[in-house]
N, C-alpha and C positions, 0 to 999 in steps of 0.2 A: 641653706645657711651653712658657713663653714664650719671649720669645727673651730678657729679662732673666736670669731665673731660669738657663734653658739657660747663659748668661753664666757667672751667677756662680757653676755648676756645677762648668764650665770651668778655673773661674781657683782651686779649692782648691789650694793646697801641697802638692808630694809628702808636704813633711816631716808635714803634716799627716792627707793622706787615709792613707799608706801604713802607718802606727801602726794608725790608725782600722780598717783592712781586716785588719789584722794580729789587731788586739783581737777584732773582728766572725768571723772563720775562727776564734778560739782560744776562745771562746764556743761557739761551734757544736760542733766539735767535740765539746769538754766536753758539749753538751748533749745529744748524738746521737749520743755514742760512733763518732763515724767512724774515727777514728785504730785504734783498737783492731779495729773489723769488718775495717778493709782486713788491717788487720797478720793478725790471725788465718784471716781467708778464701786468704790469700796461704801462709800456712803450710801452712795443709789440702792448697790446691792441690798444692804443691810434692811433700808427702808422697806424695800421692796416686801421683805420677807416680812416685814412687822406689819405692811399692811393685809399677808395671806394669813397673818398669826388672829389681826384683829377677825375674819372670816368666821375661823376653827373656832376660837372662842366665843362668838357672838356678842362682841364688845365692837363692834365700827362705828356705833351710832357715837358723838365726838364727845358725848357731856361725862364720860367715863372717863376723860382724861382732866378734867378739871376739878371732878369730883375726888380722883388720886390726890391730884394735888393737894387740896385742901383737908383731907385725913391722914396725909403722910406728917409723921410728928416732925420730920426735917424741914416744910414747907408750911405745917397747916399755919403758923402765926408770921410767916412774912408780909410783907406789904405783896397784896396785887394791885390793886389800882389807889392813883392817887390824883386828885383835883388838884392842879394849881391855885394859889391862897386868891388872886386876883380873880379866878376863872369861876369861883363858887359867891354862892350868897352868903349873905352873911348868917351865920350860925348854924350852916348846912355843914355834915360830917364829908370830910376832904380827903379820907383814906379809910382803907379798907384792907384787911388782912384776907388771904385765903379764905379757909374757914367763916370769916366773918361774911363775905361775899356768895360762898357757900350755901349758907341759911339764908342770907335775903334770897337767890335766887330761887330756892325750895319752898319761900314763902310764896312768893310769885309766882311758882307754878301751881300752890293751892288756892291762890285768887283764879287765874286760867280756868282751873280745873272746873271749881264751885262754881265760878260767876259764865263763865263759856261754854263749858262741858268739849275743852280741846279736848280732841279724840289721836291715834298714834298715825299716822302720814298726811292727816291733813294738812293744810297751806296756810299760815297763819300770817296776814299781811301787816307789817308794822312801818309806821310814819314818823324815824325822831330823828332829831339832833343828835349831834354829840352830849350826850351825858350818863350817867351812870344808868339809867332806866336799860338804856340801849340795851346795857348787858345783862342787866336780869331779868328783862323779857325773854331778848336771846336763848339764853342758856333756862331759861324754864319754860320754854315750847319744845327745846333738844327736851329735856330730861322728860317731856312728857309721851317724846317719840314721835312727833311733830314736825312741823317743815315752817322757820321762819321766813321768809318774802318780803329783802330789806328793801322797802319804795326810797328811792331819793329824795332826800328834806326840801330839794329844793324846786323839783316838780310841783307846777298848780297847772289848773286848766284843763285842756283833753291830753296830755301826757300825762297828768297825775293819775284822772281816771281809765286811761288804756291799761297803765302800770299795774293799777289793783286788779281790775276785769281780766288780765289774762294772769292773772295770778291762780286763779281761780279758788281763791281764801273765800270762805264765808264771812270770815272776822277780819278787820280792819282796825289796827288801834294805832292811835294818834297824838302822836306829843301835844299836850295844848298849847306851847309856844307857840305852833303853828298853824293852830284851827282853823286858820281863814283858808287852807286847802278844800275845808269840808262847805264849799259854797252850795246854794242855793240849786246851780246848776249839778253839781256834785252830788249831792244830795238824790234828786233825780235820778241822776243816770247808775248810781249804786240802788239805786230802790228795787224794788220787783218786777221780774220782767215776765213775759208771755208765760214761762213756764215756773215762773211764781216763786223762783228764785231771786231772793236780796242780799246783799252785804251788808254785816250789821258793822258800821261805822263807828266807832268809840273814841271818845275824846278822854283820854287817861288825865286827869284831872290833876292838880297841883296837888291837893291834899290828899292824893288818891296813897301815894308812898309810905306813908304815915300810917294812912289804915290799915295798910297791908301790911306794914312790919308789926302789926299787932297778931296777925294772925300764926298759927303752928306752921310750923314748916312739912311740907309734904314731898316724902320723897316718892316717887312714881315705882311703882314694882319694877324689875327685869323686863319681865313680860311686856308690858309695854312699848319696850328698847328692842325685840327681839327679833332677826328675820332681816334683818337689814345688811346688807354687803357692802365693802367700803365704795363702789361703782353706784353703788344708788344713789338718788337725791336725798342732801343734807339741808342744802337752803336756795331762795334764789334768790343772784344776784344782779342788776340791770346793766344792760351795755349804754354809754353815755349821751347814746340818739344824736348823734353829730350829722350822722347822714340821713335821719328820719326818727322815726319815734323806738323810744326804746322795747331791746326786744328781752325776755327772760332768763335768763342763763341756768341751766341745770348744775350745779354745785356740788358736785360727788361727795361722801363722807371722807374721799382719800386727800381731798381739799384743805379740811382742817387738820386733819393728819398730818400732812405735810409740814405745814405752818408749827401742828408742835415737834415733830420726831427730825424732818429734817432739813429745815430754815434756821434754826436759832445755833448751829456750828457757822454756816456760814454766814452769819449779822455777827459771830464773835459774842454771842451774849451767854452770860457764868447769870448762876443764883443772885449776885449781886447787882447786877446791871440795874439801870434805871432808864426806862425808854419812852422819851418824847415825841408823842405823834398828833397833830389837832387836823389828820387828817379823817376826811366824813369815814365813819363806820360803815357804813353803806355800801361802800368796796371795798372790794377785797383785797387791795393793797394795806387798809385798815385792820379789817377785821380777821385775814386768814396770817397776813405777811408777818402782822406787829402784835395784836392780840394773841395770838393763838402761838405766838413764836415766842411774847412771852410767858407761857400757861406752860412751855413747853419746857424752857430754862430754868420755872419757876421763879422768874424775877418779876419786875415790876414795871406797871405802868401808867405813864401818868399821861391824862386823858387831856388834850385841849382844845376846848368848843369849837374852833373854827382857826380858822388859818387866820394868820393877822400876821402883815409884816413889820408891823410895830411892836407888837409882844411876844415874837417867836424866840427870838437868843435871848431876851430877858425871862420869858416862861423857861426854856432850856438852863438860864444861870441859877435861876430861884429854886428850881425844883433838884437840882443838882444831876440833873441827867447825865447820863455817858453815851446816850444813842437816840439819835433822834429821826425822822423819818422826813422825806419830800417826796413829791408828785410834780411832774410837769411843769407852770415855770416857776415855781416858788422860789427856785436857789436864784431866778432872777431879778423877781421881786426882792426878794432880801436885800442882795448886792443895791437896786436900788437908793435904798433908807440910808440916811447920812449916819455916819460912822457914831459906835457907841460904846460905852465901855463893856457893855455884855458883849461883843462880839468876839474876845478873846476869854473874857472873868466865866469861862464854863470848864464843865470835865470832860467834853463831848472828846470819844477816842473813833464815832464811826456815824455815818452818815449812808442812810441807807433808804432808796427809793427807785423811780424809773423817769427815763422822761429831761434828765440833767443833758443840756446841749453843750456840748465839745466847746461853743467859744466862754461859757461861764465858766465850766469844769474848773480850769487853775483860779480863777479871780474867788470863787465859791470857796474853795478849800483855802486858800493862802490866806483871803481877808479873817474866817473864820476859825483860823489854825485848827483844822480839821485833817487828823492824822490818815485814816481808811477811809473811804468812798466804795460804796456797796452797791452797786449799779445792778438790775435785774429788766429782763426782759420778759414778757410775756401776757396775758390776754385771759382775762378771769375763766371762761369757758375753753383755753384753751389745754391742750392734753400736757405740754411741755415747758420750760422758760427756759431761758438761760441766764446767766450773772457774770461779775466780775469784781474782786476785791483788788480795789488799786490804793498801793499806796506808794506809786510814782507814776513817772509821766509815759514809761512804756502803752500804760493798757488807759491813759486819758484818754476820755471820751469815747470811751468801748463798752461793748454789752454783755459782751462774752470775749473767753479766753481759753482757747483749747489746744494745749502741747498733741503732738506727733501720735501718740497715744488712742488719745480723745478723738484725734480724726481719723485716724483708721477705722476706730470699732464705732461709731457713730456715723458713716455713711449709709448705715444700712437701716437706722431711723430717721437722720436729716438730711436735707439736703437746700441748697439756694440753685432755684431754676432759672431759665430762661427765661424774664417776661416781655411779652408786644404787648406794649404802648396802644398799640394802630387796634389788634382786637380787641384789646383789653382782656387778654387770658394765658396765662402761660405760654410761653413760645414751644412749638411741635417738631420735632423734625419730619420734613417731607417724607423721606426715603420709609423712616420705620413709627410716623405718628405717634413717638413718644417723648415726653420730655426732655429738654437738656439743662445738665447742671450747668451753671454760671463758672467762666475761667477764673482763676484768684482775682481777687481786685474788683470782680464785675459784679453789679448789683443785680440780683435777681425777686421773686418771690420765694422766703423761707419756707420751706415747710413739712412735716412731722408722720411719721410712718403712724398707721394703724392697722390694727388685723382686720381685712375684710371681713371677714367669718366671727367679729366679738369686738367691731366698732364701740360699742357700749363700754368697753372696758375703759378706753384711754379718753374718750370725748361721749360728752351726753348731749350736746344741742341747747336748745331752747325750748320753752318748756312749748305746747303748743304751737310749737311754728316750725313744720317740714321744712318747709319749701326753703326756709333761713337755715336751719339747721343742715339739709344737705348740701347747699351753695358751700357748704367750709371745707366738703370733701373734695376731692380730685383721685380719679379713676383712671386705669391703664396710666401711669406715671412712666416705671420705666420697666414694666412690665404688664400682659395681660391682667387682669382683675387684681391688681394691687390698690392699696387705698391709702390715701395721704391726705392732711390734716391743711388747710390754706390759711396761712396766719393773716393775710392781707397786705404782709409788710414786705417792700424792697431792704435786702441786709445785702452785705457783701463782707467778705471775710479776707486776709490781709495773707500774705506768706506768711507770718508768724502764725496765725493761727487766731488773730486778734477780730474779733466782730465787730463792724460796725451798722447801725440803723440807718438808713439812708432816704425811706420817704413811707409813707403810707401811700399805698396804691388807691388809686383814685384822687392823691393831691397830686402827685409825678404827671408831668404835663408834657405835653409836643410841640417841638417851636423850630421849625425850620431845620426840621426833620430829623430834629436832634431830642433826647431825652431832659427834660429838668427837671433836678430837685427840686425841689421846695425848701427843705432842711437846709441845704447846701446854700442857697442865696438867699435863708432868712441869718444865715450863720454869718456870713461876708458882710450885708449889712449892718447886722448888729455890732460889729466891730469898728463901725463908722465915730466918733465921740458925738455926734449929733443925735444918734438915733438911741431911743433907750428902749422899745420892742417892736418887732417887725412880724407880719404875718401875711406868708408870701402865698400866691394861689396863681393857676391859670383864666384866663378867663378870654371867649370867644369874641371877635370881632369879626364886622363886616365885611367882607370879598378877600378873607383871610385863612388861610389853610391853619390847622393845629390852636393853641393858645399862647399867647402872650402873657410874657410875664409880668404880672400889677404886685405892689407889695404896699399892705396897709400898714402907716409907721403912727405910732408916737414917740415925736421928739422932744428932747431933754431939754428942761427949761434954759432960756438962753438963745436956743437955735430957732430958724426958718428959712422954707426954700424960698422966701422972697427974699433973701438975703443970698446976690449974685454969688458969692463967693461959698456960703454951703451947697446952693444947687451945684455949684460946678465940681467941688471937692465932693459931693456924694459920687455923684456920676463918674468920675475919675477914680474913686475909690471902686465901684462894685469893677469899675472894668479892671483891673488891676488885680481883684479877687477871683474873676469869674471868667469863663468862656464867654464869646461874643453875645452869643445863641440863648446863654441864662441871662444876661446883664438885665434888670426887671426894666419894662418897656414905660410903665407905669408905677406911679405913687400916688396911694390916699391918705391922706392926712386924717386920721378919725381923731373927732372933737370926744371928749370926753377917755372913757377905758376901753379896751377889748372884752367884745361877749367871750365867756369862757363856759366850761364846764364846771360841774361840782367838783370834780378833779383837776382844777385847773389847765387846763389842756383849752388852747386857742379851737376854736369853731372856724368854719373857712366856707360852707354849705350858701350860709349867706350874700357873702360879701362876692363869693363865686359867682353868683346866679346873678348881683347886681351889675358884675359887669363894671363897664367903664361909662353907662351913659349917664349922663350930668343930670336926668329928673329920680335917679334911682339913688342919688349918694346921697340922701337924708343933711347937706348942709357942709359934709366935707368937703375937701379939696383936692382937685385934682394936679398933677402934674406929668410931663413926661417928657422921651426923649423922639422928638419928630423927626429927624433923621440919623442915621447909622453915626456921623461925623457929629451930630450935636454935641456941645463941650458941654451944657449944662442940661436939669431938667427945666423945663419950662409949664408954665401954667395949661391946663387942659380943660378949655371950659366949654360952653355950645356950639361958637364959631368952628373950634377943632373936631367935637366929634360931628358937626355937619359935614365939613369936609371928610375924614376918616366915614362914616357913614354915607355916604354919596360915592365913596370910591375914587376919590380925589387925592387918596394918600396910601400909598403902600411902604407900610414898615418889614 
């Protein structure tokens, strides 16, 4: 530099440079998300250390943090939970303070105690609904050093009974709204077996609450709580059996942990908050994400029975929520239901759940003036998640968002691989038989670094079932004896640093030797005005290499493909959205709803397996597109799949 220049370096204006440098650092940031990496890397840390603190002390076991709560004089008289006025019986108590929740639960653990004789790590299987029982069964099998086993309310049959049997509870207790689980069959196969073990089955009676708030409250010694590390099992919770019957999920102490010390900065939730969820307890998007997030904030929460898209923004207006919670498609149910004056008359500042697809994201938040959107990723068993607080259209329809920061020092835990379609396993490279990361942009399989030599730390399995439990690992990754966690999921991440979900592996299908989403052309068509939910799958045909793409619609009152002019506008529409190779080959018309989960999450196992032959679609209707040039879909009945099944027709 000269010594002119060097001069008039020198001689710039604070008032001037000090803006300039201001502007220059607030660009940056923005650009490279630093603000965000330090803030979140700072948080992780901290947790971290709170969960080696709970160790030293011998406080992991989680009913220690509830118990805080409600003896701290700054929280014990707050509201913790609160029943919406519609959602309760009449002359049933509709709210509960700390403390007061408290006692009942300690009540409930000397009903346990007295009438069970729960002992400290046994498996205690519980059968409810949403209602307040849930949680003071809950939290008085924790205090008694115990292990709750939440069965899905909505399991009967031989998935109810798998669910208990590999629980391996002796005790089984059951809402009696639901009895009719405890069938005759049931009955049996919990009875006594060769080696003269039974499950004793209990039907927790209507009047049963009443008794038991008669009785003293019993607080379980220390000792009973003692010896537990935050890696051990807390509870278990079930995967959704989409692909088969469900399996047990080990549930670490650092689970609920989490949910209190460090979920409730990023849900944005203060001591004041009021948080709307009628999502089932029974997962842990319930019970660790939203209970336990907020035990954590010490604010409040108000409980509602079940999802209803008729009472959702009215329960959220009446109860004066500011946070309320979704799963799967609920934000598209909602949107469904004809407009109403709750849809705006609430205090809702944050919407927080997993599962929101990219084409409702704007229509969700706009129609329901919904400030933040709290998006999270991740798998009750699994070791990691990710999130994303948007409140623009940068990070819409994202799972995650990781500045410059975030992705340096996180290659060395995550990664999105290469995955074959053709083997169905991570893609290898020849040369050095090791995994390769996905380019930007490219969808791969995510997934999560573990310590070979102390797997147990970050990931516990399933309770009883190796062979499931080791399938989630992956060995020699991208080195000798390294060990990585397999989410199951195709993600792919953006030059910005922006995540998106892209398909669950095993819906991700092959079609003329090209890869399809599923996510991707259930999103294109649901954009059609005719169609109001779509659930898109692969499915095999006759003297046909890969899967074809079929997508089961129900459409909005008004429409049908026998009406030339929607067949031809659908079919124009997906090709307009979509590669040649996705555009779905096929359409089923399902009479009636779609099978879902207790989570609402579409099922696809079924409709997969039926295929496209005409004796297998239970009364729906077929349609499709018979050749490449066809302008419309057309009818697909027996005459077509004899041809297409005789080899008379190549698509």
């Amino acid at each position: 530099m000269s010594s002119i220049s060097a001069s008039a370096a020198c001689s710039i204006p604070l008032a001037i440079a000090a803006p300039a440098a201001v502007s220059a650092a607030a660009y940056l940031n923005a650009k490279f998300g630093i603000g965000q990496d330090v803030k979140g890397l700072a948080k992780f840390t901290k947790f971290q250390k709170q969960l080696e603190a709970l160790n030293t002390t011998d406080r992991a076991n989680a009913f220690y943090a509830f118990e805080d709560a409600a003896k701290d004089p700054k929280s014990a008289n707050r509201l913790f939970l609160v029943l919406p006025s519609d959602a309760a019986a009449p002359g049933q108590q509709t709210q509960w303070t700390y403390a007061e929740a408290y006692e009942t639960m300690l009540k409930y653990a000397g009903w346990l105690k007295d009438e069970f004789s729960v002992q400290p790590k046994e498996v205690v299987a519980m059968d409810f609904t949403n209602k307040p029982q849930f949680i003071w069964m809950w939290f008085a099998i924790w205090s008694l050093g115990a292990i709750p086993g939440f069965i899905n309310s909505n399991l009967r049959d031989n998935a109810f009974i798998h669910c208990v049997k590999i629980s391996t509870a002796r005790l089984l207790l059951i809402d009696s709204s639901i009895r009719e689980v405890l069938t005759d069959e049931a009955k049996a196969a919990l009875g006594p077996t060769d080696t003269g073990r039974a499950i004793d089955a209990v039907i927790v009676q209507e009047d049963a609450h009443d008794k038991i708030m008669l009785l003293a409250p019993y607080r379980a010694p220390d000792s009973l709580r003692q010896g537990v590390k935050y890696t051990d099992t807390s509870l278990l919770i079930y995967t959704s059996g989409t692909t088969g019957l469900p399996k047990a999920g080990n549930v670490s102490w650092g689970k609920p942990w989490s949910g209190y010390l460090f979920w409730p900065a990023f849900q944005e939730l203060t001591a004041d908050s009021r948080y709307y969820s009628p999502m089932p307890l029974y997962h842990s998007a319930a019970s660790l994400l939203c209970v336990c997030a907020c035990i954590g904030a010490r604010c409040t929460y108000i409980m509602g029975p079940k999802f209803s898209p008729r009472n959702f923004m009215k329960q959220v207006s009446e109860t004066k929520a500011d946070h309320c919670q979704y799963i799967g498609e609920i934000c598209r149910y909602l949107l469904s239901t004809p407009a109403s004056p709750y849809d705006r008359a609430h205090n809702l500042k944050v919407a927080f759940g997993n599962g929101l697809r990219p084409d409702v994201w704007d229509a969700f938040k706009e129609r329901f003036a919904i400030p933040t959107i709290v998006e999270f990723y991740g798998a009750t068993e699994a070791p990691t998640a990710t999130l994303v607080q948007s409140r623009n259209t940068f990070t819409r329809g994202t799972i995650g968002n990781t500045g410059l920061i975030g992705r340096l020092l996180s290659r060395s835990t995550t990664a999105i691989v290469k995955y074959d379609l053709e083997t169905d396993t991570p893609y290898r490279s020849p040369s050095t038989h090791f995994c390769v990361r996905a380019a930007t942009g490219e969808a791969g399989e995510y997934i999560t670094w573990l310590d070979p030599d102390a797997i147990a730390e970050k990931y516990q399995g399933y309770l009883g079932n190796d062979s499931a439990s080791t399938s989630k690992i992956l060995r020699d990754v991208f080195a000798k004896g390294d060990a990585w966690y397999r989410t199951g999921d195709l993600l792919r991440r953006d030059a910005d640093g922006r995540l998106y979900f892209t398909d669950r592996i095993g819906d991700t299908f092959r079609w003329k030797s090209e890869n399809v989403s599923t996510a991707e052309v259930a999103e294109a068509l649901s954009t059609h005005p005719a169609v109001k939910e779509a659930n898109v799958y692969g499915v095999s045909l006759p003297h046909h290499d890969g899967r074809a793409g079929c997508a089961a619609l129900l459409l909005n009152d008004g429409h049908s493909l026998d009406n030339a002019s929607t067949a031809a506008s659908l079919a124009n529409h997906v090709r307009q959205k979509l590669p040649k190779y996705a555009v779905p080959l096929f359409l089923r018309l399902v009479k009636g709803e779609f099978e879902i989960t207790g989570t609402v999450k579409q099922t696809k196992v079924g409709l997969r397996n039926q295929g496209v032959e005409i004796e297998k679609m239970g009364g729906d209707r077929l349609f499709w597109l018979p050749t490449v040039g066809a302008e419309a879909y057309e009818t697909f009945a027996e005459k077509q799949w004899g041809n297409l099944s005789g080899g008379g027709v190549r698509l």
